[in-house]
C-alpha angles and dihedrals in degrees: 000000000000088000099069116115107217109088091223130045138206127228089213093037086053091056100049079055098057089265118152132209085239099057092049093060094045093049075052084047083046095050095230091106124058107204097229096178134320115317094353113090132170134205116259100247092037113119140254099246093060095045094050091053089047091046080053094055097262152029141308105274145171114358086354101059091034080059091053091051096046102248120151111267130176119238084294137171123335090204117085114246118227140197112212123173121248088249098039117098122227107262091203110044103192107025139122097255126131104229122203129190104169099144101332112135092086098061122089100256102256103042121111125242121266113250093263101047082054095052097050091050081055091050091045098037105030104021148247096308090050093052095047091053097057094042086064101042084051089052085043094059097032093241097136125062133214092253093046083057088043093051082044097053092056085037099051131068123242097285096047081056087045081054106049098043077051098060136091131203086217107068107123092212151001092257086054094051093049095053099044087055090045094055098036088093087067088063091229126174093241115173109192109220106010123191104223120174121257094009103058114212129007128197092230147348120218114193112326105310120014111084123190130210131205125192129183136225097294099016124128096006131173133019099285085056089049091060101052089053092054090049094051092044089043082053090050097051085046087065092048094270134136126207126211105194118196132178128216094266098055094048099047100029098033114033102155105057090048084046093055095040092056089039098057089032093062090039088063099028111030 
C-alpha cells in the first residue's frame, strides 16, 4: 500500500485495484495514510497543497498546480485551484476555491493535471503574460515535451500560439520572461544573457549599449551583494554601457515607468 505513487488516494479507486477497506485503515494504523475525510486518504509526506485540493473534491490545477511543480508564477492567485471531474461534486460549497472541469471526467479524481493541461487553465483563467511565464519556465526546466506543445497548440486559441512562437527554453527567470513579452510590441534587438567584458553576464542587452537587470524578490540582497552590483554597473559605464537596474516590484507593479525608462534609454544610447 505505501508503494503506491499518487499522493492521495481514493476509497473507490482503491477498490477497482484490489484495495480493501481493510487495508486502507491499516496503511492509517500504520501511519502511511492520513484519513482526510471519508473515502478520500493521503500519504504522510505528502503536502498541503495536495491535501487542500483533495479536501476540495480534486486535484491541484492551473497556478496552483504550476506552483507545485515549481514553475514561475506571478504574484497569482491566493485561492487554491482545483480540477474536479464533470461528474464529481464540490467537497467545500461556499468556499474561495477556483474550480476547473476542462475534460475531466476521464482522469481518475485525485490526479493532477499534465503540463500542458496546466498551462492552457492558466491561458483561459489568468491571461495571456501568465501564461507566457509559465510556458518558459516550462521550457526552462524541461517539464514540457515537443508532443505536449504540439497537443497545446491545437488545443489553444491564437494568442496562446503567439505565445508559444514567441518563447524561448533559455530565460533565466519569470521577471525576465515577463519583460521580454511586454516589450516585444517595440520591436527592440533584446539578447537574453549576454557575456560583456569586464561585467560578465547581463541580463540583456537592448540595443548595443544599454543593458537592463532584473532582480527578484531576494535577489541581490545586503550590502556585500550591492557592491558587486555597483562595480559591475561602474565596469559597464567604463566600456561605454549603461545599466538600468529594476526589482520585482517595479517590473510587475509598476510597468510603465520601467517601459519608459528602457525606451528613452535606448532613444539617447542605442
Amino acid at each position: 500500500m505505501c508503494s503506491t505513487p499518487s499522493p492521495i488516494v481514493g476509497y473507490r479507486e482503491s477498490r477497482a485495484g484490489g484495495t480493501s477497506r481493510g487495508d486502507l485503515d491499516a496503511a492509517v494504523r500504520d501511519g502511511c495514510l492520513v484519513r482526510l475525510r471519508r473515502g478520500v486518504y493521503a500519504f504522510a509526506d505528502s503536502c498541503a497543497d495536495v491535501r487542500a485540493a483533495a479536501l476540495h473534491g480534486g486535484s491541484l490545477a492551473c497556478v496552483s498546480a504550476a506552483r507545485h511543480l515549481g514553475l514561475w508564477l506571478l504574484d497569482g492567485s491566493p485561492s487554491v485551484h482545483v480540477w474536479l471531474a464533470s461528474n464529481r461534486s464540490h467537497a467545500h460549497d461556499g468556499c474561495s476555491c477556483v474550480a476547473h472541469r476542462d475534460e475531466a471526467s476521464g482522469f481518475p479524481s485525485f490526479q493532477m493535471p499534465s503540463v500542458p493541461r496546466i498551462l492552457r487553465q492558466i491561458l483561459s483563467c489568468r491571461g495571456i503574460e501568465e501564461f507566457f511565464v509559465a510556458l518558459e519556465s516550462a521550457l526552462n526546466r524541461g517539464l514540457i515535451t515537443p508532443a505536449g506543445i504540439a497537443w497545446l497548440r491545437q488545443k489553444t486559441n491564437d494568442a496562446g500560439r503567439d505565445a508559444i512562437d514567441f518563447a524561448r527554453p533559455d530565460a533565466d527567470s519569470g521577471l525576465e520572461s515577463l519583460l521580454r513579452w511586454r516589450l516585444r510590441r517595440h520591436g527592440l534587438s533584446i539578447r537574453a544573457q549576454v557575456s560583456i567584458v569586464s561585467v560578465g553576464r547581463v541580463d540583456f542587452l537592448i540595443g548595443e549599449r544599454v543593458i537592463v537587470e532584473v532582480d527578484g524578490r531576494g535577489n541581490h540582497a545586503g550590502a556585500e551583494r550591492r557592491h558587486n552590483d555597483l562595480v559591475r554597473d561602474a565596469n559597464a559605464a567604463a566600456w561605454g554601457y549603461v545599466t538600468l537596474r529594476f526589482d520585482y516590484a517595479l517590473v510587475v507593479h509598476d510597468w510603465e515607468t520601467v517601459e519608459l525608462a528602457i525606451l528613452n534609454h535606448v532613444e539617447r544610447f542605442g
